[in-house]
C-alpha positions in Angstrom: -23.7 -31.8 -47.3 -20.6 -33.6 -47.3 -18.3 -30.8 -48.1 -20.1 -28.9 -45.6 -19.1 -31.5 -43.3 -15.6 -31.3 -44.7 -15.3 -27.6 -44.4 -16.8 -27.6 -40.5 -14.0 -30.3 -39.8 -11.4 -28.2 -41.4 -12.8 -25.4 -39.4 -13.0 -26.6 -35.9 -9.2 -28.0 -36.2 -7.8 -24.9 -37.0 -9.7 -23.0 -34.7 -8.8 -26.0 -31.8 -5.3 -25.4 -33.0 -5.1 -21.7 -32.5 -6.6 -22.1 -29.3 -3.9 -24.2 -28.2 -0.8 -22.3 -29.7 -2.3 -18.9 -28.3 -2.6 -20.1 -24.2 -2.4 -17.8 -22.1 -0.1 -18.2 -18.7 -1.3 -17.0 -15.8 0.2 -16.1 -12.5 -0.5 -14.6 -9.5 1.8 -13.2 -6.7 1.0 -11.7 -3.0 3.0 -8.3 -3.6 2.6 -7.5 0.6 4.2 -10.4 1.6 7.6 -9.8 -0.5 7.4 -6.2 0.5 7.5 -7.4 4.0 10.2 -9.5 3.6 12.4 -7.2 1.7 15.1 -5.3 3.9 14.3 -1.7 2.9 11.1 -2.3 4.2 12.2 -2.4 8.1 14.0 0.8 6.9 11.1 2.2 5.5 8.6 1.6 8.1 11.4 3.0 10.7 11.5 6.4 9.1 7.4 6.5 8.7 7.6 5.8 12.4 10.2 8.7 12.8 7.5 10.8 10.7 4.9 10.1 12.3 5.9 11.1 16.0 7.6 14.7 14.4 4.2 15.4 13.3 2.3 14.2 15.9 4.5 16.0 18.4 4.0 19.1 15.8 0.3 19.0 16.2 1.1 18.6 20.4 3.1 21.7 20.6 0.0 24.0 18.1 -2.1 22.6 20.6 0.3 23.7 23.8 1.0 26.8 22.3 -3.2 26.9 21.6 -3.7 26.3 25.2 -1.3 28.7 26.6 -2.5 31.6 24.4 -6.1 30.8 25.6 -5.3 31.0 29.1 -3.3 34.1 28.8 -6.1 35.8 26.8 -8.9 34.4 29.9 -6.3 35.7 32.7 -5.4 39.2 31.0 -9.4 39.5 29.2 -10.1 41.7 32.2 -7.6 44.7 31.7 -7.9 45.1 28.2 -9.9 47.2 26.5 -12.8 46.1 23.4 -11.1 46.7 20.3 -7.6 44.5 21.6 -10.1 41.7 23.1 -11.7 41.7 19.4 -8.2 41.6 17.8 -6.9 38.5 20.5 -10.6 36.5 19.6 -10.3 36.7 16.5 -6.7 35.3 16.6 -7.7 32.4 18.8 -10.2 31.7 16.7 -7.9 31.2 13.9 -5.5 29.0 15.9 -8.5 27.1 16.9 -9.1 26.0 13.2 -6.2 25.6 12.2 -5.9 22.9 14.8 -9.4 21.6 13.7 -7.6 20.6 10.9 -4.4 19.3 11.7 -5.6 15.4 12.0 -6.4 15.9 8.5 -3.5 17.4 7.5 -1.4 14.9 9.6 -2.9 11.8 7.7 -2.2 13.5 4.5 1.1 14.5 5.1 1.5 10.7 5.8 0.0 9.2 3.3 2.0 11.5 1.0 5.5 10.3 2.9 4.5 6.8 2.4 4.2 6.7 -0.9 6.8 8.6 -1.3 8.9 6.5 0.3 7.8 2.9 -1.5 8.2 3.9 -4.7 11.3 2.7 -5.0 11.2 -0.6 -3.3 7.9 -1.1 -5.2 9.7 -0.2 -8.5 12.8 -3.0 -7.0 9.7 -5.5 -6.6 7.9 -4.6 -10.0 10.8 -5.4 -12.3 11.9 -8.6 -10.6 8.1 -9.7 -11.1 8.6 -8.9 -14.8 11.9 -10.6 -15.0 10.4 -13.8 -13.8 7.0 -13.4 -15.7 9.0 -13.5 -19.0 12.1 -15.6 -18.0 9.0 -18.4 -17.2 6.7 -17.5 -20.2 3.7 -15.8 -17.6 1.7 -13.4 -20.0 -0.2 -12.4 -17.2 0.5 -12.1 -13.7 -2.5 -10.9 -10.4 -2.8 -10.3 -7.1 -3.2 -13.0 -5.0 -5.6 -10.9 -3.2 -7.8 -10.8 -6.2 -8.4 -14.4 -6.8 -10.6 -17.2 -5.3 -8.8 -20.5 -6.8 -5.4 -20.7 -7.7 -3.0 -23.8 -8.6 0.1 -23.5 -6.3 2.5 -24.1 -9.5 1.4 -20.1 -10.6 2.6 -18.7 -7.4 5.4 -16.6 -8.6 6.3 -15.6 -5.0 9.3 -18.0 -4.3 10.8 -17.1 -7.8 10.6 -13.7 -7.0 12.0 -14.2 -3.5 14.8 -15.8 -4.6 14.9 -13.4 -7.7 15.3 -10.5 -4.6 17.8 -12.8 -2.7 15.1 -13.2 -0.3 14.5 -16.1 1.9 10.9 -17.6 2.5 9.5 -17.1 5.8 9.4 -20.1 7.8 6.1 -21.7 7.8 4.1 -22.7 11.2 2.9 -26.6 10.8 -0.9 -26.2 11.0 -2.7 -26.4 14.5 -4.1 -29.9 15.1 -8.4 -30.2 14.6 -9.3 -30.4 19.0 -9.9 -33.8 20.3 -7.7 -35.3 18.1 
């Protein structure tokens, strides 16, 4: 019994040690905010903008030129003859969903842009969270988004910001409770 006793002691302290020698850090960062804060994101966002209203204007002029062949084909419907009215139907029919489709296709094209253009400033962001993960022993590091409680001393956020040469946003004192 007593070198059972011995051998449980013995046990627990090197388990309690290697606990304690294999802690885990843990950080957590809001990736959004930097992103927002970063310069080439007022660039980026400026060129989706751009994007955006080429192919929304795109989509205008399909529809225009939609609108124009409909009307043609209603006003001139009259003087032509079965087969050609057939021919011009089936055209406009086409056009029509083709255009059915273009919101879709508009989104899309988007999307794709988007991402296109953040990979590298989410690449610029990625390593500079790695660099300060490692340079302040952080094995892990989340999403802010993803967590419920969090100490402040794990928000990696400023070191990144100043990692980025970024300067933190000025913060708004909160609003006083009313009737006070």
């Amino acid at each position: 019994m007593k070198q059972f006793l011995i051998v449980l002691c013995i046990s627990t302290g090197i388990f309690g040690f290697t606990t304690t020698t294999n802690a885990q850090k843990i950080g957590y960062i809001s990736a959004d905010e930097i992103i927002q804060l970063m310069p080439e994101a007022a660039t980026i966002q400026k060129q989706l903008d751009q994007y955006q209203q080429s192919l929304y204007q795109n989509a205008q002029d399909k529809q225009d030129a939609f609108n124009e062949s409909l009307q043609k084909f209603i006003k001139d419907s009259a003087t032509m003859n079965a087969s050609l009215k057939e021919v011009k139907r089936n055209e406009l029919q086409k056009q029509s969903q083709e255009l059915s489709g273009e919101q879709q296709k508009i989104q899309n094209d988007f999307a794709q842009k988007r991402q296109e253009l953040s990979v590298p400033i989410q690449k610029k962001l990625q390593e500079a969270i790695e660099s300060v993960a490692k340079e302040n022993g952080y094995t892990y590091v989340m999403p802010r988004e993803a967590l419920i409680v969090m100490p402040p001393a794990n928000d990696l956020g400023p070191l990144v910001m100043k990692k980025l040469g970024l300067k933190e946003p000025a913060t708004t004192p909160p609003a006083a409770a009313p009737g006070k």
